[in-house]
PLY file of the C-alpha trace (Angstrom):
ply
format ascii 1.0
element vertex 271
property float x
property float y
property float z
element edge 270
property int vertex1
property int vertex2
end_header
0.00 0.00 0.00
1.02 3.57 -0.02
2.83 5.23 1.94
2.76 8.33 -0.01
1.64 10.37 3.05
5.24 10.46 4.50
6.10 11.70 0.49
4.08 14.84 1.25
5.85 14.98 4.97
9.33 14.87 3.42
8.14 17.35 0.55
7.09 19.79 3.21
10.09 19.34 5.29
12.60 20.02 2.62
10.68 23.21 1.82
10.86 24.25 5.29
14.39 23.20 5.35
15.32 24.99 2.09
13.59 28.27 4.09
11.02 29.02 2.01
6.71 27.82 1.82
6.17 24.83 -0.79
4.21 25.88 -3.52
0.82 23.52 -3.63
-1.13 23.84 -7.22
-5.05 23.03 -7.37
-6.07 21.49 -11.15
-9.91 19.72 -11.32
-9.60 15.89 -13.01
-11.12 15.84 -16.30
-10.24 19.69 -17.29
-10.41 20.16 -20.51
-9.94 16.50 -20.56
-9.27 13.64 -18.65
-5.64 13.64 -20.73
-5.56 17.68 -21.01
-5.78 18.20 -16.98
-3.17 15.02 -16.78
-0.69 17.25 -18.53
-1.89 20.51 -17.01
-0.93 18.62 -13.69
2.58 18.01 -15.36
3.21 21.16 -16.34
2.50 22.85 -12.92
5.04 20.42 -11.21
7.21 21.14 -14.12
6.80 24.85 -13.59
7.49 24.54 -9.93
4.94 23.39 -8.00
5.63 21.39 -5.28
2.31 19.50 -4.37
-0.50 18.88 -6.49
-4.04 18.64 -5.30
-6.79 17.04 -8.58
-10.04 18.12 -7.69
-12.80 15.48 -7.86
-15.55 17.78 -9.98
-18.91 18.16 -8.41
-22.11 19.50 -9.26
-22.84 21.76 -6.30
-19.35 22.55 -5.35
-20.45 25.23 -2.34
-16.78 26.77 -1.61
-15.56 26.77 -4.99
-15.92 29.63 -6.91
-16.95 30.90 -10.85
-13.79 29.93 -12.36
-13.60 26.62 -10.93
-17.22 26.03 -11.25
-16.64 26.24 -14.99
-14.29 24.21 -14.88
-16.07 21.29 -12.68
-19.22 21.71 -15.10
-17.00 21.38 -18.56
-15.46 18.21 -16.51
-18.87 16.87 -15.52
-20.01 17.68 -19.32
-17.20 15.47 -20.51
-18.56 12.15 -18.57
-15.92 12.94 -15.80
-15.71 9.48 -12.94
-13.87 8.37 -9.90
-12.12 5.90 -11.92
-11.00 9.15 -14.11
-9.94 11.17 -11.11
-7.61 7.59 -9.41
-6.11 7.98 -12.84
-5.15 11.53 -12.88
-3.53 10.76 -9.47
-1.60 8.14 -10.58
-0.42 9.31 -14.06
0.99 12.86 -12.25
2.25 10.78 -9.41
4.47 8.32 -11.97
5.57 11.06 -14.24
7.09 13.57 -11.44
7.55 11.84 -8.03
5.53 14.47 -6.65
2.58 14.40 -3.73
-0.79 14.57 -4.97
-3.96 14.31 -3.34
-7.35 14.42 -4.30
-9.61 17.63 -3.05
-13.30 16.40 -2.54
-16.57 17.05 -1.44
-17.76 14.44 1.42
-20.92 12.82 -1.08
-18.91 11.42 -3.99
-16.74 9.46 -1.36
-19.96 8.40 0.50
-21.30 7.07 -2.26
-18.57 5.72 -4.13
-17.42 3.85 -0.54
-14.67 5.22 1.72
-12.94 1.62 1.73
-12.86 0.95 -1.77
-12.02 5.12 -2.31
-9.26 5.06 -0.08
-8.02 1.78 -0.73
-7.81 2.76 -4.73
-6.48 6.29 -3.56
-3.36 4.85 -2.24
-3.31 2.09 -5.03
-2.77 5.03 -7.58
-0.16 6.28 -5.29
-2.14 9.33 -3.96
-0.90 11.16 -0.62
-4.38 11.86 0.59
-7.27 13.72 0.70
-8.95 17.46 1.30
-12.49 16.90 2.71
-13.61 21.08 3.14
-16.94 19.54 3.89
-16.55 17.04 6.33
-16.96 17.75 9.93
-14.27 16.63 12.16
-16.72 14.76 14.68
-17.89 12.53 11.70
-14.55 12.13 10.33
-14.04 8.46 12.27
-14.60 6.48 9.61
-12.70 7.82 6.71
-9.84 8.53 9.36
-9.73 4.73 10.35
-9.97 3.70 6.39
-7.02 6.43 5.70
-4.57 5.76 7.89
-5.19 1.89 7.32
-3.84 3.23 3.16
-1.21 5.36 4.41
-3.46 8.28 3.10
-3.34 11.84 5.12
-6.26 13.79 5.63
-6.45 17.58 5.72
-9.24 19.65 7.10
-9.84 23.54 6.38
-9.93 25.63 8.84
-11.37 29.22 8.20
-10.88 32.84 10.01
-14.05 32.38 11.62
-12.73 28.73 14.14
-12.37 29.48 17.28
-9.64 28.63 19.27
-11.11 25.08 20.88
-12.57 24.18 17.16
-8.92 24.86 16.06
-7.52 22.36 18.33
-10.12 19.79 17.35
-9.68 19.94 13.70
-5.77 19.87 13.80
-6.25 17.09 16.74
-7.61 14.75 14.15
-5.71 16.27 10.66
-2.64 15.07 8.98
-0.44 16.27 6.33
-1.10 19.78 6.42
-3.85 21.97 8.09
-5.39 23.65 4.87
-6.17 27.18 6.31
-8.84 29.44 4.10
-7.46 32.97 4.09
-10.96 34.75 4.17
-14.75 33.80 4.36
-15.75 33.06 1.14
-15.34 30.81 -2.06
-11.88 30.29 -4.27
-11.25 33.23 -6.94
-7.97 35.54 -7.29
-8.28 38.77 -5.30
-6.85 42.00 -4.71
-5.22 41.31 -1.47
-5.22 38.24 0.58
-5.80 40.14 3.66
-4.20 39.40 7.58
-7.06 37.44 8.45
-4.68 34.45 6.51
-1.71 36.04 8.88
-3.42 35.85 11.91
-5.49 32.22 11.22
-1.93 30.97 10.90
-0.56 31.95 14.38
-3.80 30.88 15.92
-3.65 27.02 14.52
0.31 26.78 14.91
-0.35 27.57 18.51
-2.43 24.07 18.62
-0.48 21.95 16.12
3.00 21.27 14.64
1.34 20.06 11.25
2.09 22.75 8.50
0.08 24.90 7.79
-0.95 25.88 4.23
-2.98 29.21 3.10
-5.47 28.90 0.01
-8.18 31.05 -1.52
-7.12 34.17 -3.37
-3.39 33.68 -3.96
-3.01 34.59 -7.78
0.56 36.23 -8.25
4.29 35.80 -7.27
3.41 39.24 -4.89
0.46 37.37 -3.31
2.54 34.05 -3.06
5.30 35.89 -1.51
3.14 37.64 0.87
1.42 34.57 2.40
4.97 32.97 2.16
6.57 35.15 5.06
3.77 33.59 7.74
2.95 30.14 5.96
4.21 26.46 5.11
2.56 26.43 1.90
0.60 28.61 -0.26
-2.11 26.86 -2.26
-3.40 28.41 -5.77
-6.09 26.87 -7.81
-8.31 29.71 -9.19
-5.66 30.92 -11.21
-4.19 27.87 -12.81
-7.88 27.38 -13.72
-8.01 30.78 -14.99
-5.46 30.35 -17.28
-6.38 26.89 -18.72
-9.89 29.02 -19.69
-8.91 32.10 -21.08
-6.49 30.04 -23.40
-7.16 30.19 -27.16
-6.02 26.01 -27.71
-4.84 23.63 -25.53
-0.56 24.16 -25.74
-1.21 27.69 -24.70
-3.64 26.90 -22.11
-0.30 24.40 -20.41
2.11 27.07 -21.12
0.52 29.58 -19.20
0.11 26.63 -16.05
3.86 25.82 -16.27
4.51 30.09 -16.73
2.52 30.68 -13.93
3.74 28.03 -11.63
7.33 29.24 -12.23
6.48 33.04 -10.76
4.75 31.59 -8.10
7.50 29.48 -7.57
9.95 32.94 -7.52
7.04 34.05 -4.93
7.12 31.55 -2.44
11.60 32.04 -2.64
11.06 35.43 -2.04
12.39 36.12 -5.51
9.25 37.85 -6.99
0 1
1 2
2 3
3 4
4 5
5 6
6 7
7 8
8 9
9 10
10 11
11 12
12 13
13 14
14 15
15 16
16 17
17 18
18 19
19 20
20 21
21 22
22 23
23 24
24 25
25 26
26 27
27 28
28 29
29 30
30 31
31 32
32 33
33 34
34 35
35 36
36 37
37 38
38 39
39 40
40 41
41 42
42 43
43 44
44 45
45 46
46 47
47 48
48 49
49 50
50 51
51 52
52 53
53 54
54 55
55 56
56 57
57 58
58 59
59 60
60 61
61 62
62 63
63 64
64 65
65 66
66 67
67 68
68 69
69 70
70 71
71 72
72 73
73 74
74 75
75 76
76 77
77 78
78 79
79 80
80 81
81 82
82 83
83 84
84 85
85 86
86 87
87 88
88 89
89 90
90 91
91 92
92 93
93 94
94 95
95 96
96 97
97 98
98 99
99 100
100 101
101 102
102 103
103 104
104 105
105 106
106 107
107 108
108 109
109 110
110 111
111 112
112 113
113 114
114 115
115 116
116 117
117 118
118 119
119 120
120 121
121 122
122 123
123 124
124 125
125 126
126 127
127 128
128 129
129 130
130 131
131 132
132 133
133 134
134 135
135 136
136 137
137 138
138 139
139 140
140 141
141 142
142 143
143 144
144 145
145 146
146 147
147 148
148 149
149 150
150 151
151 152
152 153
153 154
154 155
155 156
156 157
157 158
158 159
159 160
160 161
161 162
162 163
163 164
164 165
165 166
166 167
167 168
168 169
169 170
170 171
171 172
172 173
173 174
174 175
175 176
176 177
177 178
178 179
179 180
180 181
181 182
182 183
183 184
184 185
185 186
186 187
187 188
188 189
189 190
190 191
191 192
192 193
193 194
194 195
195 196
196 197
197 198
198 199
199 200
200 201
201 202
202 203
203 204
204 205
205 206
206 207
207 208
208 209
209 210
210 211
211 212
212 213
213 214
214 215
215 216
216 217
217 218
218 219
219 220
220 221
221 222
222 223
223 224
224 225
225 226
226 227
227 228
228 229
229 230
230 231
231 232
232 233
233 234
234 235
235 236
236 237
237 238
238 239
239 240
240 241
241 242
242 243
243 244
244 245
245 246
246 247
247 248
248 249
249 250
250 251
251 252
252 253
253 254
254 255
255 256
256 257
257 258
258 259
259 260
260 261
261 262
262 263
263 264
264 265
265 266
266 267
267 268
268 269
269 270
């Protein structure tokens, strides 16, 4: 089985070690393609990403925002499946020896089977899973089923935890805490605000597990910004972004890889 959790450990270590936040890139499975968002995956590791999280595309995805809801639908349009998503995992994880982990909503798991998810999760060499919609107190079962796979499990935490809830979600968390810089769904903004800056301190003060900013990050500035106070800053509306406003395909994964590579200057404080 895997034991691609302790990949993502080691991944987030180095970056520590090397001094800077790890760069974490968000692509949805089956966008443009099942094959297109396999190489879009490749070409933000190639870029400089450092993690990769394939979203599982869902018809009501409540935190996700326009651009990624486009996305999700054009996936969804295009006869998108589990077994689609276990092989975007394992394609990226073969062709770069990086971490990647699936970012779902709690239904598609529920009804696909958290045994026979998790168990094919690892199978395809996956380092785990982002469940934004599962509460921590009914978390026992897909806990039990992911550590059994070697599988991590990161919860979000938003601005708006309080200090006990804090504790209980990075209590029962692994891999990395994800931390959501604002109230609110993905998309690029103007400024990603010290509510991130101050959500950080709070949940390092319960946890040792990293912890890794998303929602709004869209430049090397922004990257470098949330770099200073994070472990890893997390960008998916962008990436998207680009893959949309692209007039063909090759453009679409030379902007990903383009983009990845100034975030990746962000996060080194090179931007």
């Amino acid at each position: 089985m895997s034991g691609n959790v302790r990949l993502l450990n080691d991944t987030l270590a180095a970056t520590k070690a090397e001094g800077r936040a790890a760069l974490i890139a968000y692509l949805p499975a089956g966008f443009p393609t099942v094959t297109g968002g396999i190489e879009a995956i490749k070409a933000a590791l190639d870029g400089g990403a450092d993690v990769v999280e394939v979203g599982l595309p869902h018809s009501d995805p409540v935190l996700d925002g326009p651009v990624i809801q486009t996305a999700d639908d054009i996936a969804l349009r295009g006869g998108v499946r589990i077994a689609d998503v276990m092989r975007t995992v394992r394609q990226a994880h073969e062709a770069t020896g990086k971490p990647i982990l699936v970012m779902t909503y709690w239904n598609p798991i529920d009804r696909y089977g958290v045994e026979r998810f998790t168990s094919e999760l690892a199978e395809a060499g996956g380092a785990g899973c982002i469940l934004p919609d599962l509460p921590v107190q009914e978390s026992a079962l897909w806990r039990e089923h992911a550590d059994k796979h070697g599988l991590a499990t990161v919860f979000v935490v938003a601005p708006s935890s309080r200090d006990a809830r804090l504790a209980e979600i990075t209590a029962a968390g692994s891999g990395f805490v994800y931390a959501a810089s604002l109230m609110g769904v993905t998309g690029t903004r103007e400024s990603v605000g010290a509510q991130a800056e101050d959500l950080v301190r709070r949940t390092r003060a319960t946890t040792d597990t990293p912890v890794c900013v998303g929602l709004g990050v869209s430049n090397a500035a922004q990257a470098a910004e949330v770099a200073r106070f994070a472990d890893g800053v997390i960008v998916g509306s962008a990436f998207v972004k680009r893959m949309l406003d692209a007039p063909d395909d090759a453009a679409g994964l030379e902007g990903v890889r383009a983009l990845a590579a100034d975030l990746a200057k962000g996060v080194r404080g090179q931007a």
